[in-house]
C-alpha positions as CSV (number, residue, x, y, z in Angstrom):
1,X,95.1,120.3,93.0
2,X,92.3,122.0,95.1
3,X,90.0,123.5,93.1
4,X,87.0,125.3,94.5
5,X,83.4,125.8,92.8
6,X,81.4,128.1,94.1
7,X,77.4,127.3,94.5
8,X,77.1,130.3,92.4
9,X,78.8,129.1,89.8
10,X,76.9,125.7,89.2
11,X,74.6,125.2,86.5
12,X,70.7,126.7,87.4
13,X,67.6,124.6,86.4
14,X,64.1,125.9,87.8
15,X,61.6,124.1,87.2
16,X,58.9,126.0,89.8
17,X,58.0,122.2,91.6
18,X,61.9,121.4,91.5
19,X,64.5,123.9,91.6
20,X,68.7,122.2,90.9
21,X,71.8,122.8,91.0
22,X,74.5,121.1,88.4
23,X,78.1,120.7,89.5
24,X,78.5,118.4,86.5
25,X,77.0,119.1,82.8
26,X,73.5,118.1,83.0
27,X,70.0,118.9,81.0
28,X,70.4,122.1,79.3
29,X,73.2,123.0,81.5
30,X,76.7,122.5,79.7
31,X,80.1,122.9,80.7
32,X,83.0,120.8,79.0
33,X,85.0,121.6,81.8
34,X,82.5,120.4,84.4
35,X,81.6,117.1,82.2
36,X,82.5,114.8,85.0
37,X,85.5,113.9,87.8
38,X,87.0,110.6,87.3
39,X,84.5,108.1,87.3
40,X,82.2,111.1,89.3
41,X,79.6,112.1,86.6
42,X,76.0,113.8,88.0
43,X,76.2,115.7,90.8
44,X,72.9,117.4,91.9
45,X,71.9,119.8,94.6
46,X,68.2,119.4,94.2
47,X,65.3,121.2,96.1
48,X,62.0,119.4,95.5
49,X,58.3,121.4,96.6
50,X,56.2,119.4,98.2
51,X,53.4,116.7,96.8
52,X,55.8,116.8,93.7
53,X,58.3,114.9,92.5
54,X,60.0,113.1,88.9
55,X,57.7,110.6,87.7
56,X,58.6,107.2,86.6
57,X,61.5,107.2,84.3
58,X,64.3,104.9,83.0
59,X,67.9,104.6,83.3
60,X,70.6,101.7,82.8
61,X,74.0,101.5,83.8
62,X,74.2,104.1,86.5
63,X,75.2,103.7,90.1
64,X,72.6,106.6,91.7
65,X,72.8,107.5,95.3
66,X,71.1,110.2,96.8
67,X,72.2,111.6,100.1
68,X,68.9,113.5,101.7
69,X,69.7,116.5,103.5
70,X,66.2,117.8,104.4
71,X,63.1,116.0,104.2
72,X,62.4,112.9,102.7
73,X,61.8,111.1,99.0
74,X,59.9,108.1,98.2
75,X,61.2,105.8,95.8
76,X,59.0,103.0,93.9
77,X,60.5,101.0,90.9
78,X,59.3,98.8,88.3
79,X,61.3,95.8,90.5
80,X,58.5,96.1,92.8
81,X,61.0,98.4,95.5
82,X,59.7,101.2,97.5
83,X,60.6,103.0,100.4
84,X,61.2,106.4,102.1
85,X,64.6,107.9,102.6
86,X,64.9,110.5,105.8
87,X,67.3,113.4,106.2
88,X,70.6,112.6,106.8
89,X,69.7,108.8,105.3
90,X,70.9,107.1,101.5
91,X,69.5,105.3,98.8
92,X,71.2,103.7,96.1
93,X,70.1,102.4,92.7
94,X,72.6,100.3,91.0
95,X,70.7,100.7,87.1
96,X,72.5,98.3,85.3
97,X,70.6,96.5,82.8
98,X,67.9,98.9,83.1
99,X,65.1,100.0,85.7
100,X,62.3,102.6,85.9
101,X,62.0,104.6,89.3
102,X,59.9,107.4,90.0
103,X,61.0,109.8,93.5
104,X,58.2,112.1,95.3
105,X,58.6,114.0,97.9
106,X,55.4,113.3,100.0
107,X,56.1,115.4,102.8
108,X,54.1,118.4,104.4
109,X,57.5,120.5,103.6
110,X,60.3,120.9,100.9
111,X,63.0,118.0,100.1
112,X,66.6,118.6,99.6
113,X,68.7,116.3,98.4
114,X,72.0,115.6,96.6
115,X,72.2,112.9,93.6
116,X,75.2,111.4,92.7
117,X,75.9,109.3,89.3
118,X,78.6,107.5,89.2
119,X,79.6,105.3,86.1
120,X,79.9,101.6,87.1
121,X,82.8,99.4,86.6
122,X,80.4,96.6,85.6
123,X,78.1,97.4,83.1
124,X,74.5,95.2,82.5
125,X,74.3,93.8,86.1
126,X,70.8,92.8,88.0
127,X,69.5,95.9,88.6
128,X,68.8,96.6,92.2
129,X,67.7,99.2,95.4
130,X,68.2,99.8,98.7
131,X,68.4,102.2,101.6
132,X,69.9,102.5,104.8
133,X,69.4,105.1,107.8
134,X,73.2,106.0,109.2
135,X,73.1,108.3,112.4
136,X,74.9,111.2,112.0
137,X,76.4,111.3,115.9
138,X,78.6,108.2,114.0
139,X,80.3,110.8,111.6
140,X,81.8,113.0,114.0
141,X,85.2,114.4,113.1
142,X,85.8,111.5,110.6
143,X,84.1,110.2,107.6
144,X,82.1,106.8,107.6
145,X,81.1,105.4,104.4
146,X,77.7,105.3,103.2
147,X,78.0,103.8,100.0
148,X,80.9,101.6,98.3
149,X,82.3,99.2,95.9
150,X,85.7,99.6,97.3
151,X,87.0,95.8,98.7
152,X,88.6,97.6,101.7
153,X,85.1,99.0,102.4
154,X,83.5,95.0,102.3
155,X,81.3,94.1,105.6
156,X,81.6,97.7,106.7
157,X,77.8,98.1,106.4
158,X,77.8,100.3,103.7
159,X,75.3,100.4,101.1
160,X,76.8,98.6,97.5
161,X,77.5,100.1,94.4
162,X,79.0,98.4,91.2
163,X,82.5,100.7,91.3
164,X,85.9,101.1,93.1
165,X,84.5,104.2,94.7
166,X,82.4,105.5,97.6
167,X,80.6,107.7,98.9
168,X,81.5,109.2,102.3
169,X,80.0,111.9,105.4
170,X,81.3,113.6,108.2
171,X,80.1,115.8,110.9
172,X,82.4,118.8,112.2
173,X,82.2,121.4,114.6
174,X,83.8,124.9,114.1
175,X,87.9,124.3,114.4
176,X,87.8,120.7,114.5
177,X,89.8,119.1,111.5
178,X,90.2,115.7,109.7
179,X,92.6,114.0,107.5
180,X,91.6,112.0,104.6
181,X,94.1,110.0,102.9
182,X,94.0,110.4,98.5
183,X,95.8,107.4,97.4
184,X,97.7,108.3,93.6
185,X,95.5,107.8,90.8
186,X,92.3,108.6,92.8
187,X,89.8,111.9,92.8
188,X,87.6,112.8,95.5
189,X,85.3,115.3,94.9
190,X,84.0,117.1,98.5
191,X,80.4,119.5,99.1
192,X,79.4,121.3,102.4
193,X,76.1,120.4,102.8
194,X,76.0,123.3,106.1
195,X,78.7,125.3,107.3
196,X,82.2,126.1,105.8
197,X,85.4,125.0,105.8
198,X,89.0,125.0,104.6
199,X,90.2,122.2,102.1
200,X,94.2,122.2,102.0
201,X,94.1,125.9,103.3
202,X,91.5,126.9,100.6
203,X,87.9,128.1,102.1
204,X,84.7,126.9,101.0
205,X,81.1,127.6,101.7
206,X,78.0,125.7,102.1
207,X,77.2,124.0,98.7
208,X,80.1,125.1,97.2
209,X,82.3,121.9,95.1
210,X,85.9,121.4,95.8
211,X,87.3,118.8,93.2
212,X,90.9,117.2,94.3
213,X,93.2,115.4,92.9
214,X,96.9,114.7,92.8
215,X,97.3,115.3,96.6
216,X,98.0,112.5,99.3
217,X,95.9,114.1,101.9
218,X,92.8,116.2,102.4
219,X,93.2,118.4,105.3
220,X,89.9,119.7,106.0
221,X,89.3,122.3,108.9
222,X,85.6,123.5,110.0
223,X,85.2,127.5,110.0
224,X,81.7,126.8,110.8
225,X,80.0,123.8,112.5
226,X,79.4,121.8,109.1
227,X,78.1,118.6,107.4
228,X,80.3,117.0,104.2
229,X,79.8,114.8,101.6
230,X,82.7,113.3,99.7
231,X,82.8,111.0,96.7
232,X,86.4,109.1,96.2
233,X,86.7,107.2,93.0
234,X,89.5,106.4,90.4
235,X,90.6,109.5,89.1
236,X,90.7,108.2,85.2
C-alpha cells in the first residue's frame, strides 16, 4: 500500500511568526483518517520567521525529533540543556516523565524544520536531549539513520529514542534509485524534503507524504535531485 499525500492536502496553521503544515491531526487541524501511522503520530512541516519561536512549554511521554532543513533552532529546557541545531542536523527529546522546552529560531533568516512525535514504547523514563550534526555527503543513494531505538540500529551512532523505530535520510540525484527493505508488521512513512520522486512507481513531489505499508520493499527513484526523510516504526 502506497499511498500519496499531497503538500496541498495537509492540514494549514498560520500563525504570521510560524506558518505549519500537519500530515497528522494536530491543533485545530483534524482528520480521523490522518490521526497517526503506526506508532508515527505528529508530523510537522514547520516554517518559523525569524527572532521568533514557541516559548517554554511542557510535554511527557513523547519521543520528538526534529530534522532542520533550513536554518537553525535553539533548544533550552528546564534540565538545564541547550544547544543549536543546523540544517541538515537532529535533535531529539525523549519526554518521558515530563520536560519543558522552549525552540527559537535566532537566526538572521527563516527556519524550516520537520517535527516528528512518535509514541514511545516506554512510558515515564528520565527525560532527556540531545543533538548530533550528520553530513549529508554520508546519505548518498542510501539512507543512514539519524535517530533509533531499533537493537539492530545499537552503536551505529544514531541519536536514541525510547521505540522500535527510526528515523532515517538520504540524498539522491535525478535517476538514481534505492531499496529499502519493509519487514511485515512495519510502516514507514516517507517526505521529500527537495525534489521528487517515485515510491513503488507512484510520483511524489517535494513535501508531499507517502505512507506505506504491507509492502516488502520501497523502491524509490529520484525524478529530481532530492533529499528524504523516512520514519520506520511498528505498523500497529
Amino acid at each position: 500500500m502506497i499511498d500519496i499525500r499531497p503538500f496541498g492536502s495537509l492540514g494549514k496553521a498560520n500563525f504570521g511568526w510560524l506558518n505549519a503544515n500537519h500530515h497528522f491531526s494536530f491543533g485545530h487541524y483534524r482528520d480521523e483518517s490522518r490521526d497517526q501511522w503506526g506508532r508515527l503520530r505528529v508530523w510537522n512541516d514547520d516554517e518559523i520567521a525569524p527572532g521568533k519561536g514557541f516559548d517554554p512549554h511542557p510535554h511527557r511521554d513523547m519521543e520528538i525529533i526534529t530534522y532542520v532543513r533550513e536554518g537553525a533552532i535553539t533548544h533550552r529546557d528546564n534540565l538545564g540543556n541547550e544547544g543549536r541545531t543546523e540544517a541538515g542536523d537532529v535533535q531529539v527529546m525523549s519526554a518521558g516523565t515530563g520536560v519543558v522546552h522552549a525552540e527559537y529560531n535566532l537566526e538572521p533568516g527563516k527556519t524550516t524544520l520537520f517535527q516528528i512525535w512518535i509514541m514511545p514504547d516506554r512510558r515515564g523514563v528520565k527525560p532527556s536531549w540531545g543533538a548530533k550534526q550528520f553530513p549529508k555527503e554520508k546519505r548518498e543513494a542510501g539512507f543512514e539513520v539519524l535517530a533509533s531505538g531499533r537493537t539492530g540500529d545499537a552503536g551505529q551512532g544514531a541519536l536514541p529514542i525510547n521505540v522500535d523505530g527510526a528515523v532515517m535520510a538520504a540524498t539522491l540525484k535525478k535517476g538514481q534509485t534505492l531499496v529499502q527493505p519493509l519487514a511485515q508488521g512495519r510502516a514507514a512513512y516517507l517526505v521529500p524534503a527537495k525534489g521528487a520522486v517515485t515510491v513503488n512507481g507512484a510520483a511524489a513531489q517535494a513535501r508531499d507524504g507517502i505512507a506505506i505499508r504491507d509492502e516488502t520493499a520501497v523502491t524509490i527513484t529520484a525524478t529530481e535531485d532530492a533529499e528524504l526523510v523516512m520514519v520506520e516504526v511498528a505498523a500497529d
